[in-house]
N, C-alpha and C positions, 0 to 999 in steps of 0.2 A: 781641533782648531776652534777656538771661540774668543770674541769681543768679549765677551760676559764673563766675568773673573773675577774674584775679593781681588784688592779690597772694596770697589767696589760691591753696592747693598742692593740688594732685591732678589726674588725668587730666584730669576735665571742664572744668578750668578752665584747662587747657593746651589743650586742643580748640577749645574756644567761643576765648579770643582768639587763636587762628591759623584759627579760621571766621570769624571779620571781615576777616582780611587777606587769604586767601583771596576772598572773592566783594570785596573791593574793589579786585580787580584788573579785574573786568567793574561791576561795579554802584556806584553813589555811596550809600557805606553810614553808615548814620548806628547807632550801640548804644547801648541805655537799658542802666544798670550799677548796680550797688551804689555805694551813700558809699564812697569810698576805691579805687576801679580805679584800676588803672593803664592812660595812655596806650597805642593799641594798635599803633598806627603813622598815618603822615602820611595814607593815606588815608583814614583811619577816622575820621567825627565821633563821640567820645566824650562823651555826659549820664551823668551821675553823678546818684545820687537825694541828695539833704540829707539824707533820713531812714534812719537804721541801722536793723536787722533784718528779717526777711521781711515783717512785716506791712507798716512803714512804706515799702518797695522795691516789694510789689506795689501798693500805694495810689496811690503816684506814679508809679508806672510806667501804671498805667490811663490817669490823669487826660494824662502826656505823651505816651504814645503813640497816642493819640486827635487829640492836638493834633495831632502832629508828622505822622501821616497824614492826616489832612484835608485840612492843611496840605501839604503835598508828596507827594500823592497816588501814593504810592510800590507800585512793581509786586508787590512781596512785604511780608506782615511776619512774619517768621522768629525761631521760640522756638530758644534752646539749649536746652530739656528741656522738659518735659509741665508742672512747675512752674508757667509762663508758658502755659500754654494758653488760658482763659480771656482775659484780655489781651492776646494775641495775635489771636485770636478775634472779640474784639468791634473789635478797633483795624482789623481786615482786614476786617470788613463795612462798618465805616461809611466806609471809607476804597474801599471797591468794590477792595480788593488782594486777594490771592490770600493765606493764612494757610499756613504751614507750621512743621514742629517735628525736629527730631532729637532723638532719644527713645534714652534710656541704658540701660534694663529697668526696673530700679527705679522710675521716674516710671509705669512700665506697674504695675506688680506691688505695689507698697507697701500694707502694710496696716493704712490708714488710712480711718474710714466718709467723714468729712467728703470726704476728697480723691478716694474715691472714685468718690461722689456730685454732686460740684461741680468738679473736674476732668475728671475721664475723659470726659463727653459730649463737652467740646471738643476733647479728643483727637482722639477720633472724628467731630468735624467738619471736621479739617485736610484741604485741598486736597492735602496733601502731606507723606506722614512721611517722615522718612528716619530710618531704622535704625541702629544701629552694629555688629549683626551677625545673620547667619542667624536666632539663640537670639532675639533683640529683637525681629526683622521678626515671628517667629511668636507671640510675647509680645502684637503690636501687634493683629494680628490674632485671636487668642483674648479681647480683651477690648471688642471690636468695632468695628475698624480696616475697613474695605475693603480686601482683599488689591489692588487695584487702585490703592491709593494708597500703597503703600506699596515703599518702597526702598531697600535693604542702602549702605551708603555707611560702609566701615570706617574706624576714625579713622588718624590719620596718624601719624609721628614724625619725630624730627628724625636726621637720619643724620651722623654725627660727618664732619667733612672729612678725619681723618686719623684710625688707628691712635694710640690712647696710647701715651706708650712705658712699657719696662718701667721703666725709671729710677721712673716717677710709678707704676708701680702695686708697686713696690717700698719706696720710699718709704710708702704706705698705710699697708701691710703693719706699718713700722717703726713709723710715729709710734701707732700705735693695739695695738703688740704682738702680731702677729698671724704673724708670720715663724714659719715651719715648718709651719701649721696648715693643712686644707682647708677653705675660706671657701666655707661656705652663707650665699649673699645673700636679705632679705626685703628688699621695696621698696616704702611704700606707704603713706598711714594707713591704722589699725589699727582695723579695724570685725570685727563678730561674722562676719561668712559670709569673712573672711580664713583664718582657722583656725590663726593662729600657735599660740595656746597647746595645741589637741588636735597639732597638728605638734610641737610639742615636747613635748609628753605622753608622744605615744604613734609618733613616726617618728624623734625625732632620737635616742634613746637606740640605736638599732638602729644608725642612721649613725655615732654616735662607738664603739661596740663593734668595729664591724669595720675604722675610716678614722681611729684617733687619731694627732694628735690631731685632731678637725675641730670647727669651733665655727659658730655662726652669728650673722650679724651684720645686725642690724636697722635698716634707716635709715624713719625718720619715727615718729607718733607717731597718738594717740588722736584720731577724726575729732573734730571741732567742728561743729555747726549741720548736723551730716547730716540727709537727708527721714529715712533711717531709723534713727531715733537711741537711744540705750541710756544709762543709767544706770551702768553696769557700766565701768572703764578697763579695754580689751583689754589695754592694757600690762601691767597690775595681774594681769592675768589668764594671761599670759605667763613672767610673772618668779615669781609663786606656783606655777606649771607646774614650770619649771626648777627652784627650789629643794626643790620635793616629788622632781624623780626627781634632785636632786644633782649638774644639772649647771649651776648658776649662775656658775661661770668658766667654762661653754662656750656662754655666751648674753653679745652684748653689745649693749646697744642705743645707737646712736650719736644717735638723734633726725633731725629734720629736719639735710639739709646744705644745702650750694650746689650749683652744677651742676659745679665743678671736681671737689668733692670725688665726686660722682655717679660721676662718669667717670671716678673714680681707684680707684672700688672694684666698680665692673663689671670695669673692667681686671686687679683684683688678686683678683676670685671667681673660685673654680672650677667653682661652678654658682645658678640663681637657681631658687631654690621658690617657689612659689605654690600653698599648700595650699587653697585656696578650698573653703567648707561650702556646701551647700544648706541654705539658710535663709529659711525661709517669709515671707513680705514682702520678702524682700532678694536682690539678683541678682546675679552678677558682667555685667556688661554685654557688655563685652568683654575686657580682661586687655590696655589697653594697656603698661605695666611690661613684657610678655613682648618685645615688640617691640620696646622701647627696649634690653631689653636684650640682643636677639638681633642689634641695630644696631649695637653694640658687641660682639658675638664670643661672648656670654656664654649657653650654652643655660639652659635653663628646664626643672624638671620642675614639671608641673600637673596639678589634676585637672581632669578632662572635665567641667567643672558651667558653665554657663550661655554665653554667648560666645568665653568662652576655648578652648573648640579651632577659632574663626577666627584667635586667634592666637600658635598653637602648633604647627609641622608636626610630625607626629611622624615621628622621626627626622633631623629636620631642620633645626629652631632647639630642639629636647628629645625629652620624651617627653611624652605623655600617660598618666590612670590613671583608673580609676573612682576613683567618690567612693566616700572613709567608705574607702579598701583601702588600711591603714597598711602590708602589708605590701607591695602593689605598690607603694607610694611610696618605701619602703626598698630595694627590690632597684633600682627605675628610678635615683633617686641614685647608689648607689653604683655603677651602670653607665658612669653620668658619669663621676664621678669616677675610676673604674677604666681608661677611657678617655683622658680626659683632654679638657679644653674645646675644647684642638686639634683633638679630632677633628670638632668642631661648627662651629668659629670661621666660615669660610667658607662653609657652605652660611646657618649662621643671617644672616649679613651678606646673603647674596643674597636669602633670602628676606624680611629687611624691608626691600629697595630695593622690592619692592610697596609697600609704605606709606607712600611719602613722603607730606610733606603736600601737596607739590602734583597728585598722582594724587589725592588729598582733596579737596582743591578742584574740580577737573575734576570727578569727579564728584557733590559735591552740585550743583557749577552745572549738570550737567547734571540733575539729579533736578529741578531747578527750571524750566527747558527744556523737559521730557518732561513738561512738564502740557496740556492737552488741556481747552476746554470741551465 
């Protein structure tokens, strides 16, 4: 059961529909979904709710998942996030199933009374959390998880079958004007604890001082229907950034692509930042992006805030930094780049062959396994 579904974009919803294909290779999996999922594969019974938004998704989601367990008396009922706890929860008792959740940080930390108040107990009733990284497990347990129920289960990605060539990441280059420059890649929607705009405030002007010309290039855009949602467009708050230090042709934001074009502009960066904030109610969970694009050759500098140094070796697929240290973020870059992403390509590709998603699967079905009355 999960909000988080394609066609909708971002990690969690690339996660949750490859956690249905994943355990429907051992389990006969049935997913309650938003109006509008997309089919998840042949093994997967996919329900879609008729009613749009979260109120109307968790209303139907109670009332069918209640049915649909009673009814097929099914050995688990498994949330994609804390969101779904509650209904989860009550559909696993009366169904005498065993409840379990994979838990993002966010759904732990959000600071919100109502969700609180009326989520978090059933958190904390799950037979079984799964984690998505060290920073979440400890997150789960701080808010009064049973360190006994609970288990780290990193997300997965998808590992390209072959090297891009350069022909295509050449091409990038061309059609979007970028030939000669050194391409700082962002990748992601565009939420407050991202920190594009203080990165470009206050790291990129140091980066194009000493590496012109380098520019940086933005793919995706401002979250929609985030738990932890803002009034404020990051974008908005991005491009006001650049035009204050006068580097507005050295910022370009391309928006959401495809996955061709993904893979065209991993292949054609020469490094990928992840400026991530600590920001009270909001968490980076994990730092899938980093993985994706360590899968593609392409290192990462990050800062050490929340799950993201599970996935970022340092020295290894990047660097890591403390938070809030513009100038460690400045020297770490330009070391890349001085370097050159050659010198990363191959260790960062080995170390997201950990990741696949099927070592993902393996292990949540094992988290699932390793329960114990």
């Amino acid at each position: 059961m999960t909000r988080n579904l394609p066609p909708l974009r971002g990690g969690m919803e690339r996660l949750n529909a490859q956690l249905a294909v994943e355990m429907s290779l051992v389990y006969d999996v049935t997913v309650l979904a938003p109006k509008g999922s997309h089919q998840l594969g042949e093994g997967v019974t996919l329900r879609t709710s008729p009613m749009g938004g979260l109120a109307g998704f968790l209303l139907w989601a109670m009332f069918t998942s209640i049915l649909e367990a009673v009814t097929r008396r099914p050995a688990w009922v498994l949330g994609g996030s804390g969101l779904v706890a509650p209904v989860v929860w009550i559909a696993a008792r009366l169904s005498r199933a065993r409840a379990a959740l994979y838990v993002h940080g966010l759904d732990l930390v959000v600071d919100n009374a109502v969700y609180r108040a009326g989520w978090l107990p059933f958190v904390r009733r799950a037979d079984r959390i799964i984690a998505n990284s060290r920073n979440t497990a400890a997150l789960a347990v701080a808010v009064g998880v049973p360190a006994s129920h609970t288990i780290i289960v990193n997300p997965g990605t998808s590992l390209p079958e072959a090297t891009v060539s350069p022909k295509v990441a050449a091409a990038f280059r061309e059609k979007h004007g970028f030939v000669g420059s050194k391409i700082l890649l962002s990748v992601g929607r565009l939420t407050a604890r991202k920190g594009l705009a203080n990165f470009i405030d206050h790291v990129l002007p140091g980066i194009v001082q000493t590496h012109s010309p380098a520019i940086l290039v933005v793919i995706g855009d401002d979250a929609q229907d985030a738990l932890a949602g803002g009034d404020t467009s990051q974008r908005s708050q991005a491009r006001a950034a650049a035009i204050r230090r006068g580097l507005d042709d050295c910022v370009h934001f391309l928006g959401p692509v495809n996955e061709d074009e993904l893979l065209a502009a991993y292949a054609a960066s020469d490094v990928h930042v992840f400026p991530i904030r600590d920001v009270r109610g909001d968490v980076e969970g994990f730092g899938m992006v980093a993985i994706e694009a360590a899968a593609n050759g392409l290192p990462t500098v990050a800062t050490a805030v929340g799950g993201v140094t599970d996935a970022v070796a340092e020295n290894v697929s990047g660097h890591l930094v403390p938070c809030d240290d513009n100038v460690a973020f400045i020297r770490a870059v330009s070391a890349v780049l001085d370097k050159g992403r050659g010198a990363f390509e191959t260790k960062a590709r080995t170390f997201a062959l950990g990741f696949a998603w099927d070592r993902f699967g393996k292990g949540v079905r094992s988290a699932l396994e390793d329960v114990h009355d």
